[in-house]
N, C-alpha and C positions, 0 to 999 in steps of 0.2 A: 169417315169418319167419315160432287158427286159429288186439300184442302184445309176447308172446315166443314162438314156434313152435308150433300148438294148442296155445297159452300156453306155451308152446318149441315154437307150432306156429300155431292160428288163433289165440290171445295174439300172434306176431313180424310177423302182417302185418296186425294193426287198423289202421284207421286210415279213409283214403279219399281223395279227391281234393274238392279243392271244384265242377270240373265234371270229371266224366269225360272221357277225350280222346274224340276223335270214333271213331277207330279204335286198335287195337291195337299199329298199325306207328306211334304216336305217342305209346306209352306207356313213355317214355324208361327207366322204371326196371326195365319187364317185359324189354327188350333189355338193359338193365345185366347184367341177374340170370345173363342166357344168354351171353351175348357176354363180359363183364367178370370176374365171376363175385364167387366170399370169396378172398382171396390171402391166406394166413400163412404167412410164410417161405420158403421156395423150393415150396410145394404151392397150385396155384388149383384149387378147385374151381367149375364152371360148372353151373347146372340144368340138365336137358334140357329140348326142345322140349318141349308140351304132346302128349298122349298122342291128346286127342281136338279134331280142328280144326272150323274152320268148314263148309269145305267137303266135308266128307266127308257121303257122304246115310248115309239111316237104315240101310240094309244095312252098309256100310263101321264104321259105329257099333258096330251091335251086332257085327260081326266083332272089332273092339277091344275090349266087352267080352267076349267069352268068349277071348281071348288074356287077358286081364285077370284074368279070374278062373277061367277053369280049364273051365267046363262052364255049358251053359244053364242048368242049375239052379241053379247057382252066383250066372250072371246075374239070374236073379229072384230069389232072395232078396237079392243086393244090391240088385236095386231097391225092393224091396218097399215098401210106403207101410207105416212103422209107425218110432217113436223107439227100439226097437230093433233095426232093421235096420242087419246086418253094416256093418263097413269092410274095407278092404284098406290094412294099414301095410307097407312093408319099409321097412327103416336099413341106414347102411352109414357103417364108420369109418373113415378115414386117421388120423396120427399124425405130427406133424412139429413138431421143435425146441417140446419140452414141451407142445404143444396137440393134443388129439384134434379133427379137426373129423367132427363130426357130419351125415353129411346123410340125407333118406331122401325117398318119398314117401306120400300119401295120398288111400284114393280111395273118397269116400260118394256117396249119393244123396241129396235133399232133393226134397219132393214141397210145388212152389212154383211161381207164373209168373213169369219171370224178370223180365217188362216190370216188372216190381212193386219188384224189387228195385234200391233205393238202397245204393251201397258206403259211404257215410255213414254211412246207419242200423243196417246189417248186421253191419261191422265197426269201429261203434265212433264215437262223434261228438267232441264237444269235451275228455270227459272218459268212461273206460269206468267200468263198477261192474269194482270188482277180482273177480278170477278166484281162485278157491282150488280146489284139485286136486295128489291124493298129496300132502300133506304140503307143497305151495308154491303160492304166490301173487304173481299178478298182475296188474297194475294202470298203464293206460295213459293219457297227454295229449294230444292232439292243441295242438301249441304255435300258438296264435292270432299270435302274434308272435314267429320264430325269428330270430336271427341273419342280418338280411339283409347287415348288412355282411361278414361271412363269407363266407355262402353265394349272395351276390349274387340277384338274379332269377330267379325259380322259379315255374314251376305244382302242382310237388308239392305235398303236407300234410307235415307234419314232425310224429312222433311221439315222444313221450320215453316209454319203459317201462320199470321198475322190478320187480324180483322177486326173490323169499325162496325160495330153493331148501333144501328139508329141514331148515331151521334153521342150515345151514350155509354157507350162501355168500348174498351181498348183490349184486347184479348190475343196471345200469341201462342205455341208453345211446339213442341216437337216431338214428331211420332215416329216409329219405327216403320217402313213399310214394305212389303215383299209381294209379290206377285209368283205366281203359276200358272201352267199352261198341260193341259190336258188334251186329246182328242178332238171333243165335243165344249169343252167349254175355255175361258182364261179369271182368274180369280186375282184383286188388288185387293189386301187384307193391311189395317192400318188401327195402330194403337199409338197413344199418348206416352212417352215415354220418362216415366218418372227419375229417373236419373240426371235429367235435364230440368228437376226444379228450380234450383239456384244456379244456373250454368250462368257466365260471364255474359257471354255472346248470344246463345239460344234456348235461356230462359221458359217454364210455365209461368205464366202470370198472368192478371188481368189488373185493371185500373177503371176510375171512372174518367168521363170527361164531363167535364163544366164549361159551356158555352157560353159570354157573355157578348152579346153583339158578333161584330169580325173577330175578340177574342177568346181564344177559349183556355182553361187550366186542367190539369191531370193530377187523380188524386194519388196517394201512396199507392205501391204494386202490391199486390197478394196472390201467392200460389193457387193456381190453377190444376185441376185435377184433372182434366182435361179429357177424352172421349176415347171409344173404338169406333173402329167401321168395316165393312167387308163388301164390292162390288162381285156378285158372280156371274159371269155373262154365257150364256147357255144357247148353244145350235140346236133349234127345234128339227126335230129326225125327221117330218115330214114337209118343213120348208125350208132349208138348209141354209137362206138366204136371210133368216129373219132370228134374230137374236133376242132372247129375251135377257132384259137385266135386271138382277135381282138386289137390293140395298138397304144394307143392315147396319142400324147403329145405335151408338147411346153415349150421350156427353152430358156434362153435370155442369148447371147452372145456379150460380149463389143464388140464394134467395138477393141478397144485397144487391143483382144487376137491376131488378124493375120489381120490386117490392114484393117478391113472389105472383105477381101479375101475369098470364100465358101471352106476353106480346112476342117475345119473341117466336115461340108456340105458332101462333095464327101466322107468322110469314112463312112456314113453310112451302107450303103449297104455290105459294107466289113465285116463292125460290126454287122448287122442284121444275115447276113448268117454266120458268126463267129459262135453269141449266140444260134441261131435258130437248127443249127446243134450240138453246144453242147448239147442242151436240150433233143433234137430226142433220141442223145444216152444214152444220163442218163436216159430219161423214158423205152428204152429198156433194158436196162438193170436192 
C-alpha cells in the first residue's frame, strides 16, 4: 500500500510473509492487486504489471530505464549509490461517489544484495517503530493471531495499520499481505482486506479529529475502503549490487477528510523521500 503507502506508500505494504512463496505466480495477493484490483462504487482501479521483469536481460533493462527516466544521465543519477539519490513519483486521481482514489507509482534504487534481503525484516516484523513524516504518523502490527474464523485458512501475514494524517483525520485498517521470492527479484504485494470492516479489534475505519487547544475530540467512525500496494525489488543483470524498486498503489480518500482539496496529494513526495532515505541508511548500515 513503502504500512500505509510510503507510509501512504512503503508504510501501506509493511509487512511480509512468514515464508515467501516459491514463485511470484503464487503470490496470491500480487495477482489480487493486478487482476482484482481497489473497487469503490461503480470505479476499479487495477495496478499495472511491473515495469521491469525477470526475464528481460541487462540491455532490455537498462532500455526500461531511460524510457523511465528520460536520458542516460538521467539513468545514472538514479542509480547512483548515495541516500540522496533521485526518485521518480507520478500520481494520478479518479473521483467517484464522494472518494478520490488515489493511485500512482514509485521508482528508487537501493545499493544491496538481494540474497540478503528478508521481506520480514525489511518491511516490517511483528510490530514496526512508528513512521512520522509531514506532519503524520504511522505505525504498523503484523497480527500473530488474526481472525481465522473469518478469514478461514491463509499463508498471507495480516497487518493492522493505524495513522494520524495532519492532525486531522484518524484512519486504521487491515490488509492481507504476502510476499515472493524469485531469482532475480523479491515481491511485498498488500491489499485492504474487506472482511475486517466491522471487525471488533481490527476494524476499517476512519474518524475526524477536532483540536481545541491541549484538547482534542474524535468524530463518529466510518468504513474505510482502504487501498492496494505491490513493492517489486529487481537485481539489475549488469550491476548485481544495485536493486531497483518498483511501487505501486492506489487507496481511496473521502472527499469528507479535506474537502476534496489535494493536501494530502502534495505530501507525498515529502513522504517518499522521508522513507526512501530512511531505508538507504538502514541497509548501510
Amino acid at each position: 500500500m513503502i504500512g500505509m503507502i510510503v507510509s501512504v506508500g512503503l508504510a501501506a505494504i509493511m509487512g511480509g510473509a512468514d515464508e515467501p512463496a516459491a514463485s511470484h505466480e503464487e503470490n496470491t495477493v500480487f495477482a489480487s492487486v493486478q487482476e482484482e484490483g481497489l473497487t469503490v462504487g461503480e470505479l476499479t482501479i487495477r495496478l499495472d504489471r511491473p515495469r521491469f521483469t525477470d526475464d528481460q536481460s541487462a540491455s532490455q533493462q537498462r532500455e526500461a530505464l531511460r524510457d523511465l527516466a528520460g536520458s542516460d544521465r538521467a539513468v545514472e543519477g538514479l542509480l547512483r549509490s548515495s541516500v540522496t539519490a533521485p526518485f521518480l513519483l507520478s500520481l494520478n486521481d479518479e473521483t467517484v461517489d464522494g472518494v478520490t482514489i488515489r493511485s500512482g507509482e514509485l521508482f528508487f534504487a537501493i545499493q544491496v544484495d538481494l540474497d540478503t534481503i528478508d521481506p520480514d525484516a525489511l518491511f516490517g516484523q511483528s510490530d514496526s517503530e512508528p513512521v512520522e513524516a509531514g506532519n503524520m504518523r504511522f505505525e504498523a502490527q503484523v497480527l500473530d493471531d488474526p481472525d481465522k474464523e473469518r478469514i478461514g485458512s491463509t499463508s498471507a501475514r495480516f497487518v493492522h495499520s493505524k495513522g494520524r494524517l495532519l492532525d486531522r483525520i484518524g484512519v486504521e485498517s487491515t490488509a492481507r499481505v504476502s510476499a515472493s521470492r524469485s531469482a532475480d527479484s523479491v515481491v511485498v504485494a498488500s491489499e485492504t482486506d474487506r472482511r475486517f470492516d466491522d471487525h471488533e479489534r481490527w476494524p476499517n475505519r476512519w474518524w475526524t479529529i477536532d483540536r481545541q487547544g491541549t484538547s482534542e475530540s474524535t468524530g463518529p467512525p466510518e468504513r474505510y475502503a482502504g487501498g492496494i500496494g505491490y513493492a517489486k525489488l529487481t537485481r539489475l543483470k549488469d550491476d548485481p549490487k544495485t536493486v531497483l524498486v518498483e511501487l505501486r498503489f492506489a487507496f481511496a480518500e473521502p472527499t469528507n477528510w479535506f474537502n476534496g482539496a489535494p493536501i494530502l496529494r502534495s505530501k507525498f513526495s515529502l513522504i517518499a523521500q522521508d522513507q526512501i532515505r530512511r531505508l538507504r541508511r538502514e541497509l548501510n548500515r
